[in-house]
C-alpha positions in Angstrom: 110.5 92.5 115.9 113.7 92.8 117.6 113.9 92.4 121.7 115.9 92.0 124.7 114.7 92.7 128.4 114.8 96.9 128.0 114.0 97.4 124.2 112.3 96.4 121.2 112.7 97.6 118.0 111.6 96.7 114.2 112.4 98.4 111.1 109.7 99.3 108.8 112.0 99.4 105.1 108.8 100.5 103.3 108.0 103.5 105.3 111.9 104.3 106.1 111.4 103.7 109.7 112.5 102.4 113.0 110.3 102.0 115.8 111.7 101.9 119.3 110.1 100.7 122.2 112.1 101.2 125.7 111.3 99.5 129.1 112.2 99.4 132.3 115.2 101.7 134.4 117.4 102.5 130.9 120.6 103.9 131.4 123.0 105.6 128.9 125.1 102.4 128.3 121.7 100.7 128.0 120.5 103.5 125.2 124.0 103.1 123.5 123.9 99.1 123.2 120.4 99.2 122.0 121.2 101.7 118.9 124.7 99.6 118.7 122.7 96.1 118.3 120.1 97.7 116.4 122.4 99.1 114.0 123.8 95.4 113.3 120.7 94.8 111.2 120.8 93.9 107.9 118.0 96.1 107.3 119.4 99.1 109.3 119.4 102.2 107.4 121.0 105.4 109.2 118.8 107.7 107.2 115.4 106.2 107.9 113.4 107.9 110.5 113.4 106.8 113.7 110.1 107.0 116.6 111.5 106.1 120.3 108.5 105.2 122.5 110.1 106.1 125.9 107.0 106.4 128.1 107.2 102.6 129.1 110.7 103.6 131.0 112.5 105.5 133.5 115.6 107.3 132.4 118.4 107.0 134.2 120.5 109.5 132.8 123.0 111.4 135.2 123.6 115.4 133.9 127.2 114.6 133.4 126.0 111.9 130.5 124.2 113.9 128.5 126.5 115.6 127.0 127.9 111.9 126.1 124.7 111.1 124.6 124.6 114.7 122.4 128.5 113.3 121.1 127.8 110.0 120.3 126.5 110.8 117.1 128.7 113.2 116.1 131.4 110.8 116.5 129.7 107.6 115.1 128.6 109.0 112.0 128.0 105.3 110.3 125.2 104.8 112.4 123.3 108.6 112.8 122.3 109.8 109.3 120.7 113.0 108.6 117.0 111.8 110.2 113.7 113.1 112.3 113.5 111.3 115.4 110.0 111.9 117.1 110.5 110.8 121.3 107.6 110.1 122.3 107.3 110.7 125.8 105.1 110.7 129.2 106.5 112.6 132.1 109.3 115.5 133.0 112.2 113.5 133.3 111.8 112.1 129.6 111.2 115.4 127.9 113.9 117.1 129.8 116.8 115.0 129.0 114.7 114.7 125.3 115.1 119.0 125.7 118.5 119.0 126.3 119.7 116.9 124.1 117.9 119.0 121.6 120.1 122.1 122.6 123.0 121.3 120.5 122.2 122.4 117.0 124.9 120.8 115.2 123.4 117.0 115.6 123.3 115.1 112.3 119.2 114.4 113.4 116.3 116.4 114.1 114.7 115.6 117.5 111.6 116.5 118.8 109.4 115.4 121.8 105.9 114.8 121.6 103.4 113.1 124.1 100.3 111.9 121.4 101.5 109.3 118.9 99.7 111.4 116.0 101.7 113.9 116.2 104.8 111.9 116.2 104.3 109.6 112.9 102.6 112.9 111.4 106.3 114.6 112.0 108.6 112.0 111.0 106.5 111.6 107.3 104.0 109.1 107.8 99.8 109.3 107.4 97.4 109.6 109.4 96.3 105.7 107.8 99.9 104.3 109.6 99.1 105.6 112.9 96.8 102.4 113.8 99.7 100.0 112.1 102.1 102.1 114.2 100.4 102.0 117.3 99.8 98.4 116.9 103.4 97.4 116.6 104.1 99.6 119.9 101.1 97.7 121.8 102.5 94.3 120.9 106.0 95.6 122.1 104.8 96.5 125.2 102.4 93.2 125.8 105.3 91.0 124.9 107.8 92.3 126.9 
């Protein structure tokens, strides 16, 4: 497991998987720098899936950066492959900036916002049998943060 002050991570090469965890006030140059670092793995892989548990934070996104944020892949294609990534989320603000991002079509990744972690590793191609190794991972995130 990967962590600094606002996000944890781990990559999961056998199930093609990343698993975010976000905490605290995360701002767009905090979201960017996290994928940036996480990207510097040896074991990062652009194509494996990717679950971003937001509902431990508070975005601070402003309107004008979301169209940043919808870009950013487009133009840094070495680190967004063709993937599913599920946002998992717990209140308005987090699913509408996860909604609006989701309005550009042309992203090289699928998003799509759920609130039950079931759902989530069901979408991105994992069984029902990962959910408790999933949501095991994400507890220790959180206690350890």
């Amino acid at each position: 497991m990967i962590k600094d002050n606002k996000h944890k991570y781990t990559i999961l090469q056998n199930k093609n998987v990343i698993i975010d965890c976000l905490f605290g006030e995360i701002s767009f140059k905090d979201f960017i720098n996290a994928k940036i670092e996480q990207s510097k793995n040896d074991n990062y892989d652009p194509k494996h899936n990717v679950l971003i548990d937001f509902r431990n934070s508070i975005l601070k996104i402003e309107e004008k950066e979301i169209s940043e944020l919808i870009n950013y892949p487009k133009k840094h294609k070495e680190f967004f492959g063709e993937r599913k990534v599920a946002y998992l989320t717990d209140s308005p603000n987090q699913v509408a900036i996860g909604m609006l991002i989701n309005l550009e079509n042309d992203l090289p990744v699928d998003i799509k916002i759920f609130s039950t972690l079931k759902l989530a590793i069901k979408w991105i191609g994992l069984s029902e049998n990962d959910e408790i190794m999933i949501d095991t991972i994400l507890k220790k995130m959180i206690d350890e943060k």
